[in-house]
PQR file of N, CA, C, O and H, with PARSE charges and radii, in Angstrom:
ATOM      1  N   UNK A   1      24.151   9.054  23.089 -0.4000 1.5000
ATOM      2  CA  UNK A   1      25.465   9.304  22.490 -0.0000 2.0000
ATOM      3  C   UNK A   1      25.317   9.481  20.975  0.5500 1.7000
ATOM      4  O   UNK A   1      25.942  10.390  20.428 -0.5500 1.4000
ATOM      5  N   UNK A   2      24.683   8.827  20.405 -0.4000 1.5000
ATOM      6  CA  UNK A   2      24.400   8.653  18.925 -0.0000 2.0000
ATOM      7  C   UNK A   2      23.519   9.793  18.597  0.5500 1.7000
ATOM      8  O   UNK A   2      23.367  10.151  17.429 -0.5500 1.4000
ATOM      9  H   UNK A   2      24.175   8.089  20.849  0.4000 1.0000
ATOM     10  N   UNK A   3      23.064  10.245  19.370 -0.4000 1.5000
ATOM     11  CA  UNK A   3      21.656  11.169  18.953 -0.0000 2.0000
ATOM     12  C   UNK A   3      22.415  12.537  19.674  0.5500 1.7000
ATOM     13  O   UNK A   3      21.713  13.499  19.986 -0.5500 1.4000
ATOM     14  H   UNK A   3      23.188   9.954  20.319  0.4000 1.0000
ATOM     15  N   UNK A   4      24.082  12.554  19.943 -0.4000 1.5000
ATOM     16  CA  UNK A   4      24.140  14.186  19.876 -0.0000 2.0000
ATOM     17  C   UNK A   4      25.401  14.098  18.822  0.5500 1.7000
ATOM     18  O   UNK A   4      26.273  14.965  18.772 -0.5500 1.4000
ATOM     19  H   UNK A   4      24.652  11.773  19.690  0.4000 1.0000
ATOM     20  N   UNK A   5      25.367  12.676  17.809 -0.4000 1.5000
ATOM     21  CA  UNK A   5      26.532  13.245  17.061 -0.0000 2.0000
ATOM     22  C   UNK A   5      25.757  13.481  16.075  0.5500 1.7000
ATOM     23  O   UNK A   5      26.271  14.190  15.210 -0.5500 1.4000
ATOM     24  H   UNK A   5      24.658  11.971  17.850  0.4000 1.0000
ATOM     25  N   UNK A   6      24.371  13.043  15.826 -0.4000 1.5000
ATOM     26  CA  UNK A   6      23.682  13.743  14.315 -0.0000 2.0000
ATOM     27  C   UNK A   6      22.832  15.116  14.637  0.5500 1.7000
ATOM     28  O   UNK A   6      22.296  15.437  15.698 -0.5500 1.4000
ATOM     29  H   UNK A   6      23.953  12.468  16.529  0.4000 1.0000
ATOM     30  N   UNK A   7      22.881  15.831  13.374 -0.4000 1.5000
ATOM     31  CA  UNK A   7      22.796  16.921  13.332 -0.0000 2.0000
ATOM     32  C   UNK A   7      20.916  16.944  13.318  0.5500 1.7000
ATOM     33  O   UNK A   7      20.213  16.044  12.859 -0.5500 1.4000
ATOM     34  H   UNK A   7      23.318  15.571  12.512  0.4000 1.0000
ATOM     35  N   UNK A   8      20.480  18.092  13.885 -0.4000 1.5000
ATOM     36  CA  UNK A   8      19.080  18.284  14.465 -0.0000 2.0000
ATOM     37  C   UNK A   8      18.337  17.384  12.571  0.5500 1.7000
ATOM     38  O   UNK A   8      17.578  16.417  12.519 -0.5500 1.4000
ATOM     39  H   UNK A   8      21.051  18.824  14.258  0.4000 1.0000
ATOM     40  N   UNK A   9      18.899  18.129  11.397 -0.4000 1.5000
ATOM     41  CA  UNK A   9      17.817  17.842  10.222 -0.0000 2.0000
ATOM     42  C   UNK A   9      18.026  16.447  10.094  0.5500 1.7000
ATOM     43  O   UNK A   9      17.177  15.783   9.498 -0.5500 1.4000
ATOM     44  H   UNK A   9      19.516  18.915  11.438  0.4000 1.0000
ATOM     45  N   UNK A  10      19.311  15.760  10.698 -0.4000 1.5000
ATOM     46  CA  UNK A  10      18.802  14.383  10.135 -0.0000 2.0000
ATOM     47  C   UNK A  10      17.933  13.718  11.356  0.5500 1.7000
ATOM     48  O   UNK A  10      17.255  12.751  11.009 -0.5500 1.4000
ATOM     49  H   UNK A  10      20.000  16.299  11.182  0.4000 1.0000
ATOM     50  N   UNK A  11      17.871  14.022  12.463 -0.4000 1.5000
ATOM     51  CA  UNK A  11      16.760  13.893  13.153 -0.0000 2.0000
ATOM     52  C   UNK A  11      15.123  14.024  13.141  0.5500 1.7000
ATOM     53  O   UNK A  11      14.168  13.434  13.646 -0.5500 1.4000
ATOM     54  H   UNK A  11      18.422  14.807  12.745  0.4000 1.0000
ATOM     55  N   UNK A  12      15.345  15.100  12.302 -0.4000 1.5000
ATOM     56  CA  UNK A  12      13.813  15.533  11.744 -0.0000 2.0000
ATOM     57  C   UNK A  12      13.365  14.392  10.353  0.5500 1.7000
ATOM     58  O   UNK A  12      12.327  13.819  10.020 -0.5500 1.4000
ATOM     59  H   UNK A  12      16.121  15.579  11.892  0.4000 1.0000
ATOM     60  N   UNK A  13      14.509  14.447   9.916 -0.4000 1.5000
ATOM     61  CA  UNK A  13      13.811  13.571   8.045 -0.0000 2.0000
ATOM     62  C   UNK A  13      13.758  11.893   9.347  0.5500 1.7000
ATOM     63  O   UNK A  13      12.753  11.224   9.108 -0.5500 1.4000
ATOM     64  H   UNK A  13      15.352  14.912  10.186  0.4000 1.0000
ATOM     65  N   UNK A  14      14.572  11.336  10.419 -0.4000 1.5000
ATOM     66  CA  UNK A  14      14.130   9.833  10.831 -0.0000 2.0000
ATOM     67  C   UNK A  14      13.076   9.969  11.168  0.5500 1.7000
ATOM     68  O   UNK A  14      12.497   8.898  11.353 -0.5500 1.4000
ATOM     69  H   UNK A  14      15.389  11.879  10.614  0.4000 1.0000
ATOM     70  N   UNK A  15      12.409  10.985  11.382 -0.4000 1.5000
ATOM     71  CA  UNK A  15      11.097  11.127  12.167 -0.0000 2.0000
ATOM     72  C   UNK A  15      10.058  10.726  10.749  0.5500 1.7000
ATOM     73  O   UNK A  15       9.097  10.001  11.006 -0.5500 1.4000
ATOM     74  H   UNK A  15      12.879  11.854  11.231  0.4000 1.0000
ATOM     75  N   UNK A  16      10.197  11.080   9.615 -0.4000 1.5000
ATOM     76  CA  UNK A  16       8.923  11.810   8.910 -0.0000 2.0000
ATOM     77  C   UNK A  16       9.466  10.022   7.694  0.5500 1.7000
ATOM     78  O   UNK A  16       8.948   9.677   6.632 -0.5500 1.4000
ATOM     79  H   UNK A  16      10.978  11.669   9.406  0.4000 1.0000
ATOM     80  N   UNK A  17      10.147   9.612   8.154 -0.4000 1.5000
ATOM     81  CA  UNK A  17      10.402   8.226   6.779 -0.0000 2.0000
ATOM     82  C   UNK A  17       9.802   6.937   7.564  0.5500 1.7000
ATOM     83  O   UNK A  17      10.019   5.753   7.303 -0.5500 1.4000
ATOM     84  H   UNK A  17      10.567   9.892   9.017  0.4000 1.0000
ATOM     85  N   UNK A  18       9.217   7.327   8.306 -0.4000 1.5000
ATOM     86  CA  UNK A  18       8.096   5.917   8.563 -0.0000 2.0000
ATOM     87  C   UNK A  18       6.613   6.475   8.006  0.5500 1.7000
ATOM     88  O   UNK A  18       5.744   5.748   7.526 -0.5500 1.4000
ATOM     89  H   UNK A  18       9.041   8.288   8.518  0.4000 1.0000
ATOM     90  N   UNK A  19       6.529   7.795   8.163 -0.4000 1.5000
ATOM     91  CA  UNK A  19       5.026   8.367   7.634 -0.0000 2.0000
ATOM     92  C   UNK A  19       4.943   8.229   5.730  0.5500 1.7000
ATOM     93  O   UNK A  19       3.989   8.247   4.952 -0.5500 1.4000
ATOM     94  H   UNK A  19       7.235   8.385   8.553  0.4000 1.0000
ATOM     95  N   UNK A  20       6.449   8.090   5.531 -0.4000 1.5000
ATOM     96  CA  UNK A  20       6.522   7.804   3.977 -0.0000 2.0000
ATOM     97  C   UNK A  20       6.213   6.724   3.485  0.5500 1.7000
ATOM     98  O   UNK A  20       5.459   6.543   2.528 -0.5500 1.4000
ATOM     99  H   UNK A  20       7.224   8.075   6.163  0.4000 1.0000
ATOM    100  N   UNK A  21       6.922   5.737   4.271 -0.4000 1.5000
ATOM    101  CA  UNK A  21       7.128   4.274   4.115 -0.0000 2.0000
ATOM    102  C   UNK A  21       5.625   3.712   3.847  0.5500 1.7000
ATOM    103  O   UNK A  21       5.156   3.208   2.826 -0.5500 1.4000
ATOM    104  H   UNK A  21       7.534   5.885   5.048  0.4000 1.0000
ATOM    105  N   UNK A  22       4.980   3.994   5.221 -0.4000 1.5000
ATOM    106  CA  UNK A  22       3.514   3.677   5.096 -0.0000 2.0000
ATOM    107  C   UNK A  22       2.562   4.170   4.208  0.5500 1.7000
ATOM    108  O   UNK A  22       1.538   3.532   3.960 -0.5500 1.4000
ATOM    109  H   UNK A  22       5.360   4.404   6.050  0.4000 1.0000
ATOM    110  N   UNK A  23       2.973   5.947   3.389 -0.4000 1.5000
ATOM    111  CA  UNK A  23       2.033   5.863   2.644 -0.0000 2.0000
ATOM    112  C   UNK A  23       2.324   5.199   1.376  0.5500 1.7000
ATOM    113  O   UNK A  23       1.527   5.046   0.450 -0.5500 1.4000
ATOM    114  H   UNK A  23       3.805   6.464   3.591  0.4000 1.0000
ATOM    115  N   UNK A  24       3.871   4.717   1.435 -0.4000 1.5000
ATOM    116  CA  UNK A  24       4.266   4.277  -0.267 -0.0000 2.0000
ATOM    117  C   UNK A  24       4.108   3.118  -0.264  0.5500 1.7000
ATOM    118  O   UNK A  24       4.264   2.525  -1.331 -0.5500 1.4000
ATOM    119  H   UNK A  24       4.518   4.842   2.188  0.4000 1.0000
ATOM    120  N   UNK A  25       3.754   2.401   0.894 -0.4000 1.5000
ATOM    121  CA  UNK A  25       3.416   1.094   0.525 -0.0000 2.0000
ATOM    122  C   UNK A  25       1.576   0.835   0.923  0.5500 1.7000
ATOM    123  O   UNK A  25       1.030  -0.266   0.987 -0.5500 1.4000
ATOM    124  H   UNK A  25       3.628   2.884   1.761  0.4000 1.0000
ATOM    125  N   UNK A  26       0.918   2.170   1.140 -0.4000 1.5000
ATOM    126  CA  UNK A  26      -0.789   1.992   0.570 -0.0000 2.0000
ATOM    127  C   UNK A  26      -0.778   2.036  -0.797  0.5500 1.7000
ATOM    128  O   UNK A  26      -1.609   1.293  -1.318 -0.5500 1.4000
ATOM    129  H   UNK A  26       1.363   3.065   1.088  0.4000 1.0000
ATOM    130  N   UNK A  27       0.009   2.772  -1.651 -0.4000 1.5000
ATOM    131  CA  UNK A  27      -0.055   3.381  -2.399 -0.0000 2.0000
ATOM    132  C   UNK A  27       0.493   2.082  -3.570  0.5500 1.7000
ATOM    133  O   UNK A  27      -0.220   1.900  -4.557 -0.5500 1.4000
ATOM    134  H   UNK A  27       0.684   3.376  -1.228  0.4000 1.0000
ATOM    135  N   UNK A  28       1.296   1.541  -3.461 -0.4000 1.5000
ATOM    136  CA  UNK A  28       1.766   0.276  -3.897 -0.0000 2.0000
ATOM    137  C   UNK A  28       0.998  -0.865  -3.873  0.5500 1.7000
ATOM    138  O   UNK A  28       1.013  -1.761  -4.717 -0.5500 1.4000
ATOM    139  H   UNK A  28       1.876   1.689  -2.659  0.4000 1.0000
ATOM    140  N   UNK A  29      -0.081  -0.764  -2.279 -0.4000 1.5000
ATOM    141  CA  UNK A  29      -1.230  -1.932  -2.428 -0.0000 2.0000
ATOM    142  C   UNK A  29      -2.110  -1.588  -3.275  0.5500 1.7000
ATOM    143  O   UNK A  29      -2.524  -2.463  -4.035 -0.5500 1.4000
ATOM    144  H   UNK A  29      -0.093  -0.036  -1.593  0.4000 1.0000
ATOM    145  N   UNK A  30      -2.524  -0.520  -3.359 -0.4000 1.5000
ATOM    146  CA  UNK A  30      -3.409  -0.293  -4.453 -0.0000 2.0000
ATOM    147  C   UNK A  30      -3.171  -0.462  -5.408  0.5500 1.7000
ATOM    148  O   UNK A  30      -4.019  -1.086  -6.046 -0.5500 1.4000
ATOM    149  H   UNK A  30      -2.188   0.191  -2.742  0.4000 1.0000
ATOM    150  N   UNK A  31      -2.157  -0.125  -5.996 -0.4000 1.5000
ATOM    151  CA  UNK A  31      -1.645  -0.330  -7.718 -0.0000 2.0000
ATOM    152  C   UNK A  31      -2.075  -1.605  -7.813  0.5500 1.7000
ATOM    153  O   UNK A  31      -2.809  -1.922  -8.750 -0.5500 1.4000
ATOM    154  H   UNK A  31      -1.468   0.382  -5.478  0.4000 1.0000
ATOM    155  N   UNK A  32      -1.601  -2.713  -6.660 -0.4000 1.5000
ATOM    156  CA  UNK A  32      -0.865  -3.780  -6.875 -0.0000 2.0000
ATOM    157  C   UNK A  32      -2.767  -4.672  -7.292  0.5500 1.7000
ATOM    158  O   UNK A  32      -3.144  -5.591  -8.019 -0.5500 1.4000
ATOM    159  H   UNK A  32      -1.005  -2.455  -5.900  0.4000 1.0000
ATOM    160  N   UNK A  33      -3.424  -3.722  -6.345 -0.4000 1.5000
ATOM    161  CA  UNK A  33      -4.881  -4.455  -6.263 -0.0000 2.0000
ATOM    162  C   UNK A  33      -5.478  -4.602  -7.622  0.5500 1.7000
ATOM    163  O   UNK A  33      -6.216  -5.501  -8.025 -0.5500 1.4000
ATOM    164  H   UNK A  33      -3.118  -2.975  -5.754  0.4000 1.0000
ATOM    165  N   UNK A  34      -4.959  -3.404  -8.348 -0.4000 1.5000
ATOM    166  CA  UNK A  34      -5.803  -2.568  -9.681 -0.0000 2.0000
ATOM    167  C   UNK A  34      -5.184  -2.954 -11.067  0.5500 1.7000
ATOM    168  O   UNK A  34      -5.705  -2.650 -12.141 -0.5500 1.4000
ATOM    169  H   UNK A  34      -4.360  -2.673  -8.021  0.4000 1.0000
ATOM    170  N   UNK A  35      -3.760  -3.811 -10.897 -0.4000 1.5000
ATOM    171  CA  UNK A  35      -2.793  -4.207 -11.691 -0.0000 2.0000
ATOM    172  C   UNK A  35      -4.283  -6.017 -11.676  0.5500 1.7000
ATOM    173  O   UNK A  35      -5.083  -6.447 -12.507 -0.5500 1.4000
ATOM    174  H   UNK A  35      -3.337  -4.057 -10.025  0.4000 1.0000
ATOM    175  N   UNK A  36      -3.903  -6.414 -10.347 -0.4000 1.5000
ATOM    176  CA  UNK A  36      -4.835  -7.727 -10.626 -0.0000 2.0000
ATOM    177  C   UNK A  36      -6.087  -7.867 -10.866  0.5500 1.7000
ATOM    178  O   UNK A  36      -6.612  -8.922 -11.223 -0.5500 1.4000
ATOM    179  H   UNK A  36      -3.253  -6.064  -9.672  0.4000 1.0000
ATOM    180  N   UNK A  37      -6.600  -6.903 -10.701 -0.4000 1.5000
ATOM    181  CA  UNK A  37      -8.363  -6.370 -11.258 -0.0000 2.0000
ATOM    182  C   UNK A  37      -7.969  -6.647 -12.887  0.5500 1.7000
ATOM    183  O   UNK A  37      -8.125  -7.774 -13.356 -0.5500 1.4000
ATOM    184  H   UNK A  37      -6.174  -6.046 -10.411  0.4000 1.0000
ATOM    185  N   UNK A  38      -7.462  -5.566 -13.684 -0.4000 1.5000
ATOM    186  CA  UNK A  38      -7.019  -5.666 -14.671 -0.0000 2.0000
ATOM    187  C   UNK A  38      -6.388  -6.895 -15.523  0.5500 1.7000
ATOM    188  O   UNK A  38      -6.610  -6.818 -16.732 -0.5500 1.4000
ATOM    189  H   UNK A  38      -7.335  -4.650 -13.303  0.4000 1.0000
ATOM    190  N   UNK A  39      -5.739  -7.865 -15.146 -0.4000 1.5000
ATOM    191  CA  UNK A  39      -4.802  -8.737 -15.731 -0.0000 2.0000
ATOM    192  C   UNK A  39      -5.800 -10.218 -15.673  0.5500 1.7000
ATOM    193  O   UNK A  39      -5.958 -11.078 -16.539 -0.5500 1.4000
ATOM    194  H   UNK A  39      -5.559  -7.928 -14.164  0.4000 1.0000
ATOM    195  N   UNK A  40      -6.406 -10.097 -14.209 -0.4000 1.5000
ATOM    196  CA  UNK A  40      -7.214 -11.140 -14.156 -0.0000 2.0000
ATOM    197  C   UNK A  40      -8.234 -11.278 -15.208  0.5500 1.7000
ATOM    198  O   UNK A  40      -8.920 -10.267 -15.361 -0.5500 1.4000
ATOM    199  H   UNK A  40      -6.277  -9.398 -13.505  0.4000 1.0000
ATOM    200  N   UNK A  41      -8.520 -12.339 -16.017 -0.4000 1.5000
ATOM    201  CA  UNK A  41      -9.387 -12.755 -17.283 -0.0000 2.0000
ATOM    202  C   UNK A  41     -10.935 -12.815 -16.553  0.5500 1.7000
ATOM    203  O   UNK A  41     -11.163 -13.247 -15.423 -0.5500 1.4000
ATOM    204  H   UNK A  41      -7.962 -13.160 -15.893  0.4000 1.0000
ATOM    205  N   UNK A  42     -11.957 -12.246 -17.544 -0.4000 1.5000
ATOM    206  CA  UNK A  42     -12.880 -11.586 -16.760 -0.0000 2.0000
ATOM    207  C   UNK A  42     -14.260 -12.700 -16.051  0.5500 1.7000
ATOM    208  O   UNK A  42     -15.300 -12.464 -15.437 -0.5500 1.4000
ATOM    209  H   UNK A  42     -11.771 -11.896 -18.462  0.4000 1.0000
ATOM    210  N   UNK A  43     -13.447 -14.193 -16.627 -0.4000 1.5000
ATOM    211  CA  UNK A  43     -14.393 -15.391 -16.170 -0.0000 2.0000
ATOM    212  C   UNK A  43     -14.170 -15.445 -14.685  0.5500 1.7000
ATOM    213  O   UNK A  43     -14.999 -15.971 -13.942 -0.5500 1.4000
ATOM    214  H   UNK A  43     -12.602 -14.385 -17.125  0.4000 1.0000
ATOM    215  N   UNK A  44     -12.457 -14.615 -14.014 -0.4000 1.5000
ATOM    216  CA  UNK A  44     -12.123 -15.363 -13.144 -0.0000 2.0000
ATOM    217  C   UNK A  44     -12.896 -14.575 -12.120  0.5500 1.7000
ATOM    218  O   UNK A  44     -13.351 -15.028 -11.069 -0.5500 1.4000
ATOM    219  H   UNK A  44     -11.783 -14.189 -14.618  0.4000 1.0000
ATOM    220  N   UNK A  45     -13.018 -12.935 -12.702 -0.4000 1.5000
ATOM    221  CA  UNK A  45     -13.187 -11.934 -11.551 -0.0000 2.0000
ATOM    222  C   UNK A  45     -15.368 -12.367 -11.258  0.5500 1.7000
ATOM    223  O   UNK A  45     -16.345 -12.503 -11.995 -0.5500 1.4000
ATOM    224  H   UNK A  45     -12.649 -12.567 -13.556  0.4000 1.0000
ATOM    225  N   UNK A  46     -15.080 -12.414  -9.732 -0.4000 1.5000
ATOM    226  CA  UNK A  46     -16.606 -12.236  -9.156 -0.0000 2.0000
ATOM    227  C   UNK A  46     -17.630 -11.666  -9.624  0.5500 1.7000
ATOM    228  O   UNK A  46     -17.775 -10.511  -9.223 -0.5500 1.4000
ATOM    229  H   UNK A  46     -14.287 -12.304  -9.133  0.4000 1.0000
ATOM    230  N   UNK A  47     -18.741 -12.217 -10.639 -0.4000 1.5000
ATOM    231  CA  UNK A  47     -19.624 -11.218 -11.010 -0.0000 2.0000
ATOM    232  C   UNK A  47     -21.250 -11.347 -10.064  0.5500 1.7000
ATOM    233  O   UNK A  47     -21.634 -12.297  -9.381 -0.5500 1.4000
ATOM    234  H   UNK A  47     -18.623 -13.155 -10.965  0.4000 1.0000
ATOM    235  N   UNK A  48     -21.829 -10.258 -10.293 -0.4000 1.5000
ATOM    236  CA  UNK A  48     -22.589  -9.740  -9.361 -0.0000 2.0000
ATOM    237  C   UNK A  48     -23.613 -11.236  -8.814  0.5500 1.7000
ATOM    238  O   UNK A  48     -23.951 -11.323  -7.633 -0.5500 1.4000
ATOM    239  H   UNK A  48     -21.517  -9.487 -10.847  0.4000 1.0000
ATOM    240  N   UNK A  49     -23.993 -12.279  -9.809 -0.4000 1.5000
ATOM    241  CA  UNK A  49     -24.703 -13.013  -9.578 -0.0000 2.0000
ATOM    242  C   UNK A  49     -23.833 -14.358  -9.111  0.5500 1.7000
ATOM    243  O   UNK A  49     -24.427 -15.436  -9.089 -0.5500 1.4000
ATOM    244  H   UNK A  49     -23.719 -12.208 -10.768  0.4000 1.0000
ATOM    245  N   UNK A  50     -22.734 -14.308  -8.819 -0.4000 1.5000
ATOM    246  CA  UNK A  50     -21.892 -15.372  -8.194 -0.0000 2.0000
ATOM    247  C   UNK A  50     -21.728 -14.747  -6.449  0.5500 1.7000
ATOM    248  O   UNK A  50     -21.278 -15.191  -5.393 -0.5500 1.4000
ATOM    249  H   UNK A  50     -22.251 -13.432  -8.837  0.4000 1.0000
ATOM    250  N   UNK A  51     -22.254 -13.729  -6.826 -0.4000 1.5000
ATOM    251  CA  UNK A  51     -22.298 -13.079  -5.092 -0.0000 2.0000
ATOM    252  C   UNK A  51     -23.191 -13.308  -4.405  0.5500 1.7000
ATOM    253  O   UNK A  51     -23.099 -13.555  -3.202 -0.5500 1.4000
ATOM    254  H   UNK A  51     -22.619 -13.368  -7.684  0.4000 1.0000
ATOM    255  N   UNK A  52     -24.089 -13.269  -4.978 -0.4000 1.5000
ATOM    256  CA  UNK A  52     -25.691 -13.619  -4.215 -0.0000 2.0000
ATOM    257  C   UNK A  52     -25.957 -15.102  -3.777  0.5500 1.7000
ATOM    258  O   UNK A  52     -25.597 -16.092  -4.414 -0.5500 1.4000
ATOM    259  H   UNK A  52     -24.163 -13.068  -5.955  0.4000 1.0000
ATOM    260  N   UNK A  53     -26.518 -15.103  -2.807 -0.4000 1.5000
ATOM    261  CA  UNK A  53     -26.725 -16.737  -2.277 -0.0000 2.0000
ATOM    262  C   UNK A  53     -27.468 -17.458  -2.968  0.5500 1.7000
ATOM    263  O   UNK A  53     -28.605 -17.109  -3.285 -0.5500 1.4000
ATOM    264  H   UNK A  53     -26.811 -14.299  -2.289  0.4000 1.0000
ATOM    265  N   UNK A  54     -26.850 -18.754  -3.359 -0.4000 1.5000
ATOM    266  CA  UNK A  54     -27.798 -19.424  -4.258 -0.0000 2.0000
ATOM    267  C   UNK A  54     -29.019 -19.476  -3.802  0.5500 1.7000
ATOM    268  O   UNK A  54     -29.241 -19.499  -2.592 -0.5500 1.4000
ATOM    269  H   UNK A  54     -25.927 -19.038  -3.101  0.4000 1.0000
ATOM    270  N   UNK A  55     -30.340 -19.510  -5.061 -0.4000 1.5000
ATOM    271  CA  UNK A  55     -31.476 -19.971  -4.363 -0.0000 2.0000
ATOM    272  C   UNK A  55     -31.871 -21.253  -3.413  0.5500 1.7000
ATOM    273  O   UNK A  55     -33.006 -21.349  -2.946 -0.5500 1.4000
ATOM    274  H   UNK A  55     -30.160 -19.492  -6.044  0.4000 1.0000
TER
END
């Protein structure tokens, strides 16, 4: 009933705003990753020899 009172284009854009959603919120994790790379003080971030197994 609902789906013959909207018109075919707004049928088409419900289709294509979950393919948005998902890329605007990769796109938002990343910032969000690269915002805390950045802000984090550089004692806090992992450096190469805190990675390696102690001897």
């Amino acid at each position: 009933m609902i789906n013959s009172l909207l018109p075919e284009r707004s049928a088409i854009q419900f289709n294509y705003i979950p393919k948005i959603n998902k890329s605007a919120i990769a796109i938002l994790r990343l910032i969000h990753e690269i915002h805390i790379i950045f802000t984090t003080p550089p004692s806090r971030l992992p450096t190469p020899d805190s990675l390696l197994p102690a001897p």
